[in-house]
C-alpha angles and dihedrals in degrees: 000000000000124000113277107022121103132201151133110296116183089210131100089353112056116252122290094031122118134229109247108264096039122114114282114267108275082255093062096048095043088062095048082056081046097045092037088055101051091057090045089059092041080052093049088049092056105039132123100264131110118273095186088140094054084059118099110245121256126251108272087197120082101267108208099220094183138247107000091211082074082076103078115229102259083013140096136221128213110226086187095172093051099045087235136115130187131191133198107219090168135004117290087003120112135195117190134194136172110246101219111119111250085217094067117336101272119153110250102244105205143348109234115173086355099302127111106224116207107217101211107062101003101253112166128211147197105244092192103048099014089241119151103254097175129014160244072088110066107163113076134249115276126250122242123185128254148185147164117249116177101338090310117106099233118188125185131058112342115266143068111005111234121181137078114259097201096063 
């Protein structure tokens, strides 16, 4: 062979191998596609974009959260079970919001300085207006109706409470 040409020789290496320097075997490459798609699809799970349609949906029936004087006035409180969070900016007013993460459908884990803090990528949310304090979320929170009925914070379409407030 001439210099600079390379190419498969059968002798002193036995047949099939390369000469070092020369491109990985078509095995090789087609698991670094392989592998280089893989990532591609992990990094598509975690951007930046909205997830809305990986959240659970809300409950479309009234859901009865309890006394609303458990929501402190200029406070929040976390209704994890329920997907639901609910904040107090003045007395006998009420904001909720669902607490899924608008990233990708996590239950917000705690309020902590009136924001709602998603444990599994570290979103940060308003807890008083629903607004993406910190990404990778970077929709708000949705609002959900609510109202007080007989002393109970009730969200969800007007009409007879259901639920069990003490779940």
């Amino acid at each position: 062979m001439s210099a600079g040409i390379v190419g498969y020789v059968t002798h002193p290496l036995t047949s099939g191998e390369r000469m070092s320097g020369q491109s990985p075997p078509r095995r090789t490459v087609l698991k670094g596609v392989v592998l280089a798609g893989a990532a591609g699809l992990g990094a598509a799970a975690c951007s930046t974009e909205s997830k809305l349609g990986h959240a659970k949906p809300l409950p479309s029936a009234p859901v009865n959260l309890g006394a609303a004087d458990e929501v402190p006035v200029g406070g929040a409180k976390l209704y994890r079970e329920q997907r639901i969070l609910v904040s107090c900016p003045a007395e006998g007013k009420y904001k909720a919001f669902s607490a899924q993460c608008t990233h990708a459908g996590c239950v917000l884990d705690k309020i902590e300085k009136l924001e709602g803090n998603c444990p599994c990528h570290g979103s940060r949310f308003d807890v008083t207006t629903g607004e993406a304090l910190q990404g990778p979320a970077t929709v708000a929170l949705p609002a959900i109706p609510v109202r007080v009925e007989g002393g109970n914070l009730v969200t969800g379409a007007p009409g007879a409470a259901t639920g069990n407030p003490d779940a």
